[in-house]
N, C-alpha and C positions, 0 to 999 in steps of 0.2 A: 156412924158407919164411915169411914176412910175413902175418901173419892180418891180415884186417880184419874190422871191425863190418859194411859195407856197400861191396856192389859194385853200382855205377850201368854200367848200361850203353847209354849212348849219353850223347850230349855236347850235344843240340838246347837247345831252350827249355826242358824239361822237367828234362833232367840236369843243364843248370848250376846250375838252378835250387835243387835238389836239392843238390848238390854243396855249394853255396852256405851254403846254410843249416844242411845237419846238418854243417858243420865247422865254423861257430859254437860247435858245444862242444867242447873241446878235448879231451875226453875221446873223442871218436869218431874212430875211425878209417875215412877211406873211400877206394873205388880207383872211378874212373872212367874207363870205358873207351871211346876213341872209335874208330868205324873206319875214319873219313874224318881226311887229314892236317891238322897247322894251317898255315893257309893265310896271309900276310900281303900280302898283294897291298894297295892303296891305295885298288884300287874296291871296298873290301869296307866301307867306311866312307861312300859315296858312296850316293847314293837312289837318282837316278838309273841306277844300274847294274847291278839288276835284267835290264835288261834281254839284259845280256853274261855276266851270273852264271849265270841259268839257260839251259839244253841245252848247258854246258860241261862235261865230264867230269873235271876239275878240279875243282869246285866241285859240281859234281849227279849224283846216282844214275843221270840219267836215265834213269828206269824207264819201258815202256810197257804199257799195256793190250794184253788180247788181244784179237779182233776183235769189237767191241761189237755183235750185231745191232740194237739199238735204235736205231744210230747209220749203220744202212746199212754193218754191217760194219766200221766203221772201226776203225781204234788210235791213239790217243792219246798225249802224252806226262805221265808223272806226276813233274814236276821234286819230289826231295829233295836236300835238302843232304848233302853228302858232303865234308863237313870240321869243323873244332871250331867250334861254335856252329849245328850244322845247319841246317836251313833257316830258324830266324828271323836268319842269317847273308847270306841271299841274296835274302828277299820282297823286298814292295813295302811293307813296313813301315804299311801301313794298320792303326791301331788301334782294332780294333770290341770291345765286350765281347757285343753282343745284347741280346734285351729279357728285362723281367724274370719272364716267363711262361717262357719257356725253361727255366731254374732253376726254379720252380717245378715243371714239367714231369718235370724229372729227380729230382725230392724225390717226386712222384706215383707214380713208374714201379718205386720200391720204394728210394729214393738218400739216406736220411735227413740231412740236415745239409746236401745240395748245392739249396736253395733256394737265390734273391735272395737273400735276408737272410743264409743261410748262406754263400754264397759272396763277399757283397760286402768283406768285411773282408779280401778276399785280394787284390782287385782292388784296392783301396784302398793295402794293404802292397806293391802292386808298384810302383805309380805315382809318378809327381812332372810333375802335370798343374799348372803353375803358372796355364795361362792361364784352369782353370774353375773357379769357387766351387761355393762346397756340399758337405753332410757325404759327397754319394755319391763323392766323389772322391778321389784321394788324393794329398799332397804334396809329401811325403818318399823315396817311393821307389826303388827303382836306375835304372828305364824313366822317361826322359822323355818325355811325353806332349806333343805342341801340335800347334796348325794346321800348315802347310805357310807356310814362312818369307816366301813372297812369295804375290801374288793375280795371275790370268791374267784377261787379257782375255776370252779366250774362255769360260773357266770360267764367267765374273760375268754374259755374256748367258745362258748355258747356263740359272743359277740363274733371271735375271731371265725367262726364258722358262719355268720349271715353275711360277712366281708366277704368270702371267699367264693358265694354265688351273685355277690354283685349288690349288697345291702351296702349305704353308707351308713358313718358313723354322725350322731348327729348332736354338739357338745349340748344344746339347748333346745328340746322339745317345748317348751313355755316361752319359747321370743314369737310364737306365731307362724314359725316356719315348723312341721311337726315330722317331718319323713323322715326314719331313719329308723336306726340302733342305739342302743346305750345305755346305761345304770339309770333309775327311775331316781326322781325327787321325791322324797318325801320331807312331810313336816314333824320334824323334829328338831331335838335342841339335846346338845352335849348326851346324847344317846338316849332321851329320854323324848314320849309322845310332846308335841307342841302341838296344844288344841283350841278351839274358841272358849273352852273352860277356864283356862288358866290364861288364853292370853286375852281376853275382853270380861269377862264376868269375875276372876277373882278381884280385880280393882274394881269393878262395880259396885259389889258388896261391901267396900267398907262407906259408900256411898249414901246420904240418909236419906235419898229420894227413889231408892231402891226397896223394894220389898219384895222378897222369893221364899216363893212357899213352894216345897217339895211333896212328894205325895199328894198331890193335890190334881185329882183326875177331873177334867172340863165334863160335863156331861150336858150341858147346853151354851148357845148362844141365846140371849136374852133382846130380843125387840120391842119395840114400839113403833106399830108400822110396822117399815120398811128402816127403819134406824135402828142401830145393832146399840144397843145402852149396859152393856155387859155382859156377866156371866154367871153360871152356877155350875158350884164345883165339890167334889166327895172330898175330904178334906179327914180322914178316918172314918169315926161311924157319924159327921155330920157334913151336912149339905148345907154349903153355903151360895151366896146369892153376893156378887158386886158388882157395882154399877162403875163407867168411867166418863170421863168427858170430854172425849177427841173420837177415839178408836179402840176396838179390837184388834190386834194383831194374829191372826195364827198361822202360828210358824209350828205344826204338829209333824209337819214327814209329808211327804207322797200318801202313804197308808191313811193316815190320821186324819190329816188335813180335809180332804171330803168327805172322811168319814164324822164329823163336825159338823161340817155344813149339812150334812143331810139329815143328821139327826137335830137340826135346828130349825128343816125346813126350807133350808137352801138347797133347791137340786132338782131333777127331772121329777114331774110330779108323778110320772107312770109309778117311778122307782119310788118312790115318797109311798106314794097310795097302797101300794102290795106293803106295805110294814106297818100303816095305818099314821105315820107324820102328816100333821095340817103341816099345809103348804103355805111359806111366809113369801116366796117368791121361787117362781119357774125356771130355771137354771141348767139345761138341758147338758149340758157339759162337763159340770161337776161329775168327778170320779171317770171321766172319759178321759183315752188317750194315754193309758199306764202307757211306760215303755221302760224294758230294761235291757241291759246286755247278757243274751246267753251264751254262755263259753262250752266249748267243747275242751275238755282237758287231755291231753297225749302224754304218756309216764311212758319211759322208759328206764329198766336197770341198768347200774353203774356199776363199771369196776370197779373203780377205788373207792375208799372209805373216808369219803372226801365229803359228803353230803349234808343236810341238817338233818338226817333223819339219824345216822348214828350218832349225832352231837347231841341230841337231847333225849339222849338217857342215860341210867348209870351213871359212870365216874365221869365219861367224858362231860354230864350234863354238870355233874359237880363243879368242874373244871371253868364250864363254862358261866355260870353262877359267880362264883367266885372271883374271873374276868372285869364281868358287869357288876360286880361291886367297887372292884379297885379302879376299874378303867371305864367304864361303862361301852365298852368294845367287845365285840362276837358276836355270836351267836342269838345273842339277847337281844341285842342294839339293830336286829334285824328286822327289816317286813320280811316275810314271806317269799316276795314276788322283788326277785332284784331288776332281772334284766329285762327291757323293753324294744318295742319292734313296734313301727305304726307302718304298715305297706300301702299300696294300692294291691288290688286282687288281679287286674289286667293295669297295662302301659298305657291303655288311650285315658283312663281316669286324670284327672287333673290334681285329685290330693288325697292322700289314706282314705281306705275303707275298712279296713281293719289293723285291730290292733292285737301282742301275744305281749305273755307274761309268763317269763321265764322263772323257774324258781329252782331252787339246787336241792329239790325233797321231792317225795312223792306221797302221795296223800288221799284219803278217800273223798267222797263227795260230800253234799251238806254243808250245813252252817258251822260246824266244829270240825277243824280237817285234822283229823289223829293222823301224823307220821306212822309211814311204815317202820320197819325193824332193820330192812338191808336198807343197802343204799339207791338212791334213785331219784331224778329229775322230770320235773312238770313244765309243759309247756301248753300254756291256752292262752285260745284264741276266741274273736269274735269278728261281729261285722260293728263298726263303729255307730253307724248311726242308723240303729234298723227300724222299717218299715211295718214290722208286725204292732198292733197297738191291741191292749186289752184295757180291762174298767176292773175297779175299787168301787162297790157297794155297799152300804148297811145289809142287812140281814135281818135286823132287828130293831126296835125302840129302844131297845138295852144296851146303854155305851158299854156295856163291859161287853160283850159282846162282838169278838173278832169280825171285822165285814171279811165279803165274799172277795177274793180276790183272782180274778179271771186273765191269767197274762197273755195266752196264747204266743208264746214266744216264737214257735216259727210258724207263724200264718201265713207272711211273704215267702212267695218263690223265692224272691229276689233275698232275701234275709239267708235263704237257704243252700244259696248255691255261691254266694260269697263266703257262707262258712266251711260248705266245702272244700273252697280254693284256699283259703285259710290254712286248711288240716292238710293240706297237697303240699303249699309253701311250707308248712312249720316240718314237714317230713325231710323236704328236702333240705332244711338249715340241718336239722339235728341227723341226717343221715349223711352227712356230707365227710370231707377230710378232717374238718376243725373239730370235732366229737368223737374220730375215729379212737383214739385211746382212752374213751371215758364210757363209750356208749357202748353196752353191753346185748341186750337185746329190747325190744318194744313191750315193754306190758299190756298196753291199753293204746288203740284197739287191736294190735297185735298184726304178727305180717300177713296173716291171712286174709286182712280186709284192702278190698281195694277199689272197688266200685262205687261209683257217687252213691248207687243205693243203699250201698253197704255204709260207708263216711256217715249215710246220712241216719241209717238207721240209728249208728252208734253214736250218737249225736242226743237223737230223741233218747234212747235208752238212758244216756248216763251225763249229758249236760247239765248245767246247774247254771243258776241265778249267778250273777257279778256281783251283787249286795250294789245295783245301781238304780232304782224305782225312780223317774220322774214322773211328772207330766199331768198328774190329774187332776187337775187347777188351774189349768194353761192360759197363758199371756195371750191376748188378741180383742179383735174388734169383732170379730163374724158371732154369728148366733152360736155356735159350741165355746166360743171363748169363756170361762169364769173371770178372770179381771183382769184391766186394762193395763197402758204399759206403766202407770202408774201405781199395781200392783191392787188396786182396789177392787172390789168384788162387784161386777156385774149388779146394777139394777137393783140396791140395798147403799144406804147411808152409812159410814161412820167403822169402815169393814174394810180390811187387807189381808192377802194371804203372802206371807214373804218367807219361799222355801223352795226347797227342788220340784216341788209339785207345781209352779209355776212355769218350768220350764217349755214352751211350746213346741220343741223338738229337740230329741236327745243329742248331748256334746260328745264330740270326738274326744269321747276318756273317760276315767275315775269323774266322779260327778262330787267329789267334794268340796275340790278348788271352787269348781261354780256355785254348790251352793252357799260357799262362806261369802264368794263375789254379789251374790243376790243380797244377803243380808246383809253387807256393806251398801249399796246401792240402793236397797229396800231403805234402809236406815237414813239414807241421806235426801230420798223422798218424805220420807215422811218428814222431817225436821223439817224440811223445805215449803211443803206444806203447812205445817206448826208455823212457822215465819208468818208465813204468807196472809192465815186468817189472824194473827197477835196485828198486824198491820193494816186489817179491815174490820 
């Protein structure tokens, strides 16, 4: 049987990242296990196709919530990636890091070393942000960083219309200073996705102390004791069994990741007990503390035929096709979600609480957003860093088996009445001078609504998930904590979870940037640790 040093388990942002870097020494040996196929499809390199990636089962989990009372009962869908490169394989590639009080935040909460200042040399080591000056960025990196390859008409009145009620423009959201307006970064490269797939795991793999095995679904953690000694995994119709000799790594998602530990026995034994898992250790925290961002989205019709909604179809989609082959420019080369806005909701606030995402389409809800047929503009909004928390469960001893997913997205007042203020501000950007020749009339929720109650019912009715899940494995020392700030797992040997589910309180933004900053940081603990016992 083939020992390794380290088994990563799962293949996201997180794992390759991982993968990545601890096989830089040649001395380590690591097995990486994914349990989504690899996928080479053509739109997986494409911005624009986000849109066809997620609620494909191909490509996404698609996992849903159970029935949200917060939300008037409803369920939802939680697009993951469910192939090699997970879901930073399939976003909208918007690249936010958050502001620098965040980090500070999690350095407060008991998180020693995940400060700004602590965490910025990760953010820095990932990047190759050519188009921004300044020590905060970084240039070298695997993730290419820049604007959106071309500028939208519609976007530029959008901008020129938060200007004009008193919005500044703001050249760099990612220096730390976040207020403002302006075209989003994302990661990409000469019009095509730049992901942790292609820029830390395709050099991996030509690597011989590399070994990834796809299809290959975790369905336990293997102990002795309280020391985690491997895994066993569905690997087709067999089940296999490996052992290693440092660590597990799991790097599975937000969803995943306690959904692992519980069915290994890591976790609240009430929760254990109702599904009948022997308990390998008490871990009350695991799967606590979900947090996502729920947006309220505002469409209104366009005049002109300026939109992406009439660009992709027909001829004109030919046209555009045909662009993004010669040039790798339009339509194609686009995220979704160009323009950006981080406000405060009142003046006494000291820094954003909400943030809107502008988009020049208009589109239904759900994990697959089908363009309309006229033309027409999306603008949502959220509160950045909300206070509603819900839990990620098993269900069952059967890993095939979706856990329960309980978000409760607006349980805060407070969460509720900033998104309010939100849909008041985004009304008054797009109902202003600067949209006057574009903006036709409101679709959703239409001029008839105009009371908090009303905002808010249309809210619960027809809000949707951000595809931002943190938190259920959260970093701290307190008894709810799952692992330290050294990423290791509470009160168990030989065990790390290095992913967004570590996150101890949601980042002002797209939760990507951070979790590729986690698994660079993850990564450089762990080596540091590997050092540290090769010298005792």
């Amino acid at each position: 049987m083939t020992r390794y040093d380290y088994v990563v388990v799962g293949a996201g942002a997180a794992g390759c990242i991982l993968a990545g870097r601890l096989t830089e020494d040649p001395s380590i040996r690591v097995l990486l296990l994914e349990s989504g196929a690899e996928r080479r499809s053509p739109l997986l390199t494409v911005p624009a196709a986000e849109t066809v990636l997620m609620g494909n089962p191909k490509y996404d989990w698609c996992f849903e919530t159970d029935a949200d009372p917060t939300i008037e009962g409803r369920s939802v869908s939680i697009p993951r990636g469910r192939l090699l490169g997970g879901s930073n394989a399939i976003n909208g590639m918007i690249f936010v890091r958050g502001q620098r009080e965040d980090y500070d935040d999690w350095e407060r909460l008991g998180n020693p070393g995940w400060s700004w200042e602590g965490v910025l040399p990760y953010f820095r080591s990932m990047e190759r942000a050519a188009e921004f000056a300044g020590d905060s960025r970084g240039h070298a990196g695997p993730i290419s960083v820049g604007a959106p390859r071309d500028r939208d008409e519609l976007t530029d009145a959008f901008l020129d219309a938060a200007a004009q009620v008193g919005y500044s423009r703001n050249a760099d959201y990612n220096s730390g200073d976040q207020e403002g307006f302006g075209y989003y970064q994302v990661n990409h490269e000469g019009g095509r996705r730049s992901s942790a797939l292609g820029g830390y795991l395709k050099e991996a793999r030509n690597r011989p102390n590399l070994t990834l095995v796809t299809e290959a679904h975790v369905t336990r953690l293997r102990f002795e004791g309280t020391r985690c000694t491997g895994v066993s995994f569905r690997h087709g119709d067999t089940e296999r069994t490996v052992r290693c000799g440092r660590e597990v790594i799991v790097s599975a998602g937000t969803v995943q990741s306690p959904q692992l530990l519980e069915l290994s026995g890591i976790g609240s034994a009430e929760v254990l007990g109702e599904v009948g898992v022997p308990v390998v250790h008490h871990l009350p925290g695991v799967g606590e503390n979900f947090r996502d961002h729920f947006a309220s989205r505002l469409r209104w019709r366009v005049r002109q035929p300026i939109t992406f909604n009439e660009r992709s179809r027909g001829l004109a989609l030919a046209r555009e096709v045909g662009r993004y082959a010669r040039e790798r420019r339009g339509l194609l080369s686009l995220p979704i979600a160009l323009g950006y806005g981080f406000v405060r909701s009142t003046p006494e606030l000291t820094r954003p609480d909400l943030q809107f995402h502008f988009a020049p389409a208009s589109y239904g809800g759900g994990a697959s957003r089908r363009l309309d047929t006229k033309p027409g503009m999306t603008l949502g909004v959220y509160p950045l860093r909300p206070e509603s928390k819900g839990s990620i469960h098993i269900r069952s001893r059967n890993p095939m088996t979706a856990p329960s997913i309980r978000p409760r997205f607006l349980d805060s007042e407070r969460d509720r009445a900033t998104l309010i203020e939100g849909m008041r501000i985004g009304r008054r950007i797009v109902g202003g001078p600067g949209l006057e020749d574009y903006r036709s009339f409101e679709l959703m929720p239409g001029s008839d609504v105009h009371t908090d109650d009303e905002l808010l019912a249309y809210a619960r009715q027809h809000g949707d998930t951000s595809y931002h899940p943190v938190g259920t494995c959260r970093m701290g020392n307190d008894p709810l904590a799952v692992v330290d700030e050294r990423l290791r797992v509470h009160g168990v040997h030989g065990l790390r979870v290095i992913d967004a589910s570590v996150m101890p309180a949601m980042v002002s933004g797209n939760t990507n940037a951070a979790s590729m900053m986690i698994g660079e940081k993850g990564a450089a603990l762990v080596l540091a640790d590997h050092k540290e016992r090769d010298r005792t």
